[in-house]
C-alpha positions as CSV (number, residue, x, y, z in Angstrom):
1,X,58.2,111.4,93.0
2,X,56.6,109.3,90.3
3,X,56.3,105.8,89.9
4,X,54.4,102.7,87.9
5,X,53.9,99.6,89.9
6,X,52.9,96.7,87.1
7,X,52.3,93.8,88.6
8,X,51.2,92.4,84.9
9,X,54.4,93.9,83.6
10,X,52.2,96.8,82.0
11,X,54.2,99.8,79.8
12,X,56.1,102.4,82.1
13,X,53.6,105.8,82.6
14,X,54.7,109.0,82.9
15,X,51.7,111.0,84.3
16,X,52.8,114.0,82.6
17,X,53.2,112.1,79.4
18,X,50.0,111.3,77.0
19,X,51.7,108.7,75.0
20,X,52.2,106.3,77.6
21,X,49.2,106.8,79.6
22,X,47.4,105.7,76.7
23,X,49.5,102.7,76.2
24,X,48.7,101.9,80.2
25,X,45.3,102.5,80.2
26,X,44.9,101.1,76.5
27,X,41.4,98.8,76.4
28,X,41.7,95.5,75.6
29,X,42.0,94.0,72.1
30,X,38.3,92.4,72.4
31,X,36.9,95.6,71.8
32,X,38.4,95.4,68.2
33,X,36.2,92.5,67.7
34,X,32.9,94.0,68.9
35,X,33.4,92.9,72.7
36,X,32.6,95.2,74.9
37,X,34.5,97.1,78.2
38,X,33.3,98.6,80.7
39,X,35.6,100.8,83.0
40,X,34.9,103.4,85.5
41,X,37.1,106.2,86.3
42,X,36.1,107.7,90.2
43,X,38.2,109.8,92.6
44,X,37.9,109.6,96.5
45,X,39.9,110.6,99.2
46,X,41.7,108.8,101.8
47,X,38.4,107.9,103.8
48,X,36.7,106.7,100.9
49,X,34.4,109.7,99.9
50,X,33.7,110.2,96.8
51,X,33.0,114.5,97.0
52,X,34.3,117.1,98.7
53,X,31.4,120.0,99.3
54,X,29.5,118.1,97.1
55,X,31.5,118.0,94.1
56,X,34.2,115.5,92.9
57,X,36.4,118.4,91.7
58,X,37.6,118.9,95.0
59,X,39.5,115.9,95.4
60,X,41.4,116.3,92.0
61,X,44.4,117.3,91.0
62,X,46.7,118.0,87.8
63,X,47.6,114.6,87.2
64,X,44.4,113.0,87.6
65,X,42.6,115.8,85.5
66,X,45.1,114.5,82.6
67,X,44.2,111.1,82.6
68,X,40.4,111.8,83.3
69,X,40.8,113.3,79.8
70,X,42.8,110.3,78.9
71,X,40.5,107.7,79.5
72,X,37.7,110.1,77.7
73,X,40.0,110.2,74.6
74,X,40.6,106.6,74.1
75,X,37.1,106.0,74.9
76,X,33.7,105.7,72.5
77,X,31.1,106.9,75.0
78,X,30.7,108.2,78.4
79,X,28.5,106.6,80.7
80,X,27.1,108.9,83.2
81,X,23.8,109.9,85.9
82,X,21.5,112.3,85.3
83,X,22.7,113.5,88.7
84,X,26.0,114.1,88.0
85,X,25.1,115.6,84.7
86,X,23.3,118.5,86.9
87,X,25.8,118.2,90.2
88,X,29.0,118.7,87.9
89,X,27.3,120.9,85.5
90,X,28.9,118.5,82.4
91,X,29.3,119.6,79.0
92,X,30.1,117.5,75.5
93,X,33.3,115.7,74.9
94,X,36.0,117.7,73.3
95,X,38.5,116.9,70.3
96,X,41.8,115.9,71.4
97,X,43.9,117.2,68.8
98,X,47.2,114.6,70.3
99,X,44.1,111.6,69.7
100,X,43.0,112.4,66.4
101,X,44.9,110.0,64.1
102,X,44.7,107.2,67.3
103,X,40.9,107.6,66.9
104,X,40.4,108.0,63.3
105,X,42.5,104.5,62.5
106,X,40.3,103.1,65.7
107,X,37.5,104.2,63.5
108,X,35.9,106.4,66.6
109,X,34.6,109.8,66.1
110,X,36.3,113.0,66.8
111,X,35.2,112.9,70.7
112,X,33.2,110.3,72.7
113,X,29.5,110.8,72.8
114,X,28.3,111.1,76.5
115,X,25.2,108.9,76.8
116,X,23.1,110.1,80.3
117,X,21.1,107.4,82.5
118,X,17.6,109.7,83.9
119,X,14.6,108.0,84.6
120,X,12.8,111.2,85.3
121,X,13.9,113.4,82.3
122,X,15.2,116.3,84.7
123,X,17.5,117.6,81.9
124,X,18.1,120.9,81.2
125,X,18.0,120.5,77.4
126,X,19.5,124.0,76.6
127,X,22.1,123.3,78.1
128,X,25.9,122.8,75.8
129,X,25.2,119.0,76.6
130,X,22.7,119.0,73.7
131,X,23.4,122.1,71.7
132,X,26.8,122.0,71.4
133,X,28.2,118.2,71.0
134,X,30.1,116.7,68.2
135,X,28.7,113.7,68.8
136,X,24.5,113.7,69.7
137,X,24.3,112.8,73.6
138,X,22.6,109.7,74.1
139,X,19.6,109.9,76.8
140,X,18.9,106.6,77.8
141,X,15.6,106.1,80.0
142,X,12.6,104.2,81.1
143,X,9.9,103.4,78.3
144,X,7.5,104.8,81.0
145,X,8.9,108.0,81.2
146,X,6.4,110.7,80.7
147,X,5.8,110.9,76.9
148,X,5.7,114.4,76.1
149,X,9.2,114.8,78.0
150,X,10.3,111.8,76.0
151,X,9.7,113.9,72.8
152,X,11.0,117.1,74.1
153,X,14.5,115.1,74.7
154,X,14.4,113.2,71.4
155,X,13.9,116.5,69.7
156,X,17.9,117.2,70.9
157,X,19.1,114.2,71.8
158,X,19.1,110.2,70.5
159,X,16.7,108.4,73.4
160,X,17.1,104.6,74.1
161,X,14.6,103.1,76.2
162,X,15.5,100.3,78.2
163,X,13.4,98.9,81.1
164,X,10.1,99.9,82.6
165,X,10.0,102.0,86.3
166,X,13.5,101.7,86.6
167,X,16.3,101.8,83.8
168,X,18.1,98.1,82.6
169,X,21.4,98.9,82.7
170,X,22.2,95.7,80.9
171,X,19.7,96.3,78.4
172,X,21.2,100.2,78.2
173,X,25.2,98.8,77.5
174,X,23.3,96.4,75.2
175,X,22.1,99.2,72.9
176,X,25.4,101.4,72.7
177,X,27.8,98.4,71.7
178,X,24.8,97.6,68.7
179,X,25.9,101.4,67.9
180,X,29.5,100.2,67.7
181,X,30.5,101.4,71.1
182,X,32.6,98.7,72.5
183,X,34.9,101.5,74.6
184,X,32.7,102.1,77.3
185,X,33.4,104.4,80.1
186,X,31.5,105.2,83.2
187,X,32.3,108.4,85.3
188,X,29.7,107.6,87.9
189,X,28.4,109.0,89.6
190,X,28.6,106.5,92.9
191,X,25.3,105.4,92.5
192,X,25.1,104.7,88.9
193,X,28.6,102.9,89.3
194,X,26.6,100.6,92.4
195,X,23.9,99.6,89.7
196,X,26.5,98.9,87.2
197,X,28.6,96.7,89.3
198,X,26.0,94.9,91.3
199,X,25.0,94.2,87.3
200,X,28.1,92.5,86.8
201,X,28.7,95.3,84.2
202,X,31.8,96.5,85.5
203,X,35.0,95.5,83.9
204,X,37.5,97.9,85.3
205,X,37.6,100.3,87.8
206,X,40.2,102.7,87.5
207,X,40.5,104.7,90.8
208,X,42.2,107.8,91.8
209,X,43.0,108.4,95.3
210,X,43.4,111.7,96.4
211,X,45.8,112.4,99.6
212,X,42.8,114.1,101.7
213,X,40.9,113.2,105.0
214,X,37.7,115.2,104.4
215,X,34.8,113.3,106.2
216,X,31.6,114.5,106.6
217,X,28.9,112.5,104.7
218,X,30.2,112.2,101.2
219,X,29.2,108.7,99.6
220,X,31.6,106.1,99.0
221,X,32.6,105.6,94.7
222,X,30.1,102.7,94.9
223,X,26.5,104.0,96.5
224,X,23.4,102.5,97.5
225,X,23.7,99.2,96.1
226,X,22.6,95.8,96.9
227,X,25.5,93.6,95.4
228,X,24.1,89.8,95.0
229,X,27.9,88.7,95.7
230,X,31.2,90.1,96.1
231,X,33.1,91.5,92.9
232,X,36.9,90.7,93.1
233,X,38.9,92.7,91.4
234,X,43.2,92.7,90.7
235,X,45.8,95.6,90.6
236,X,46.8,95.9,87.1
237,X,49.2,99.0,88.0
238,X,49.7,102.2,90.1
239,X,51.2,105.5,89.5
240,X,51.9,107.6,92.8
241,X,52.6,111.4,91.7
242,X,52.7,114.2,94.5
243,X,51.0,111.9,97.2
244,X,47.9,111.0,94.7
245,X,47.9,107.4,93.7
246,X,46.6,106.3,90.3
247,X,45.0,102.5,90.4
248,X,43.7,100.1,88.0
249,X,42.0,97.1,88.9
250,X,40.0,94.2,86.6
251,X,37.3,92.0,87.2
252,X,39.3,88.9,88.7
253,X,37.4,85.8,87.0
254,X,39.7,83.1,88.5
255,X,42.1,83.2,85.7
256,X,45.4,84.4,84.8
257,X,44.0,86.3,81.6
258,X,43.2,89.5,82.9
259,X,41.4,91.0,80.1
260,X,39.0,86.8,79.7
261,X,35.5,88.6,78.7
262,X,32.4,88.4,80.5
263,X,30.2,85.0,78.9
């Protein structure tokens, strides 16, 4: 069983269909006039935790795998922790050959750059992350960092400094959308996704929930962070395939716009 719930009346998906998960999950026409977006795309399982022995992988499935590499495709980078870098072992963006024309009339590059939050510098710099990407990977840290580790990274890898002691996330978004990165997306992890959101970064979350009970002491998709107020968010649509549902939510700013941009 498959179905799209669209309370906005979005385009029919098929999770086993490209076409229209890109029309679903399309950003909004803002980022065509150098606005940016933020979305997240997390997993967690029925009891909110956001891993499975320690890894995310656990909790996906076929369907979710496609439009993780859905939302990569229509994006321009991906937003991600230094932890997760090292947890998930993550390597560049690839080419999507069904994207190609989509991105090159977007005027995006080939693949999305991955840009990785560290304040430390604990990368592992021979890794595929920064030897093998299409696009350089961003390294965005704090201009305190220690200075020779600063240059070892910006000898593979373009480093933005934003903030002192601990990295300003607003500052950070600021600097990709100057590169022309309007399509941002965040794949956490759940405490980078807690700093963005109690930044009033977040746009979208788009949220898959796998059909699992797994307890233990996995952290929830939003981590160790001190939100100033709550953030409301509304469904935008659901796909259920095989048990796993598929959400979308926005940023609810009191209007019946869904996509009205931050001021």
């Amino acid at each position: 069983m498959q179905q799209l719930i669209s309370p906005l009346d979005a385009p029919v998906a098929d999770p086993s269909d490209l076409e229209s998960l890109a029309a679903v999950y399309a950003y909004p026409d803002q980022v065509n006039r150098g606005r940016a977006w933020l979305r997240a795309n997390m997993v967690a399982g029925l009891d909110g935790g956001a891993k499975l022995d320690g890894l995310s992988e656990g909790l996906s499935g076929d369907a979710d795998k496609r439009i993780f590499g859905v939302l990569r495709a229509l994006s321009d980078v991906v937003l991600v922790g230094a932890e997760t870098v090292r947890a998930e072992g993550y390597r560049p963006a690839r080419a999507r050959r069904e994207f190609a024309a989509a991105r090159a009339a977007a005027g995006q590059a080939p693949a999305p750059a991955i840009a990785i939050v560290s304040r430390s510098l604990n990368l592992d710099l021979t890794a595929p992350l920064f030897t093998e990407p299409l696009v350089r990977t961003v390294v965005i840290t704090v201009a305190d960092a220690p200075e020779e580790r600063r240059r070892e990274v910006a000898g593979v890898a373009d480093l933005v400094l934003a903030g002192c002691g601990s990295v300003d996330l607003r500052a950070a978004v600021a600097a990709l959308v100057e590169r022309g990165w309007t399509r941002l997306l965040s794949e956490g992890g759940p405490r980078l996704l807690g700093q963005l959101a109690a930044a009033g970064l977040l746009d979208e979350l788009c949220l898959s929930l796998a059909p699992l009970i797994a307890g233990g002491d996995a952290p929830r998709i939003v981590h160790d962070a001190e939100m100033p107020d709550v953030q409301r968010m509304r469904l935008v649509s659901l796909i259920e395939q095989k048990g796993f549902l598929f959400t979308r939510y926005l940023r609810h700013l009191g209007s019946d716009d869904p996509v009205t941009p931050r001021s």
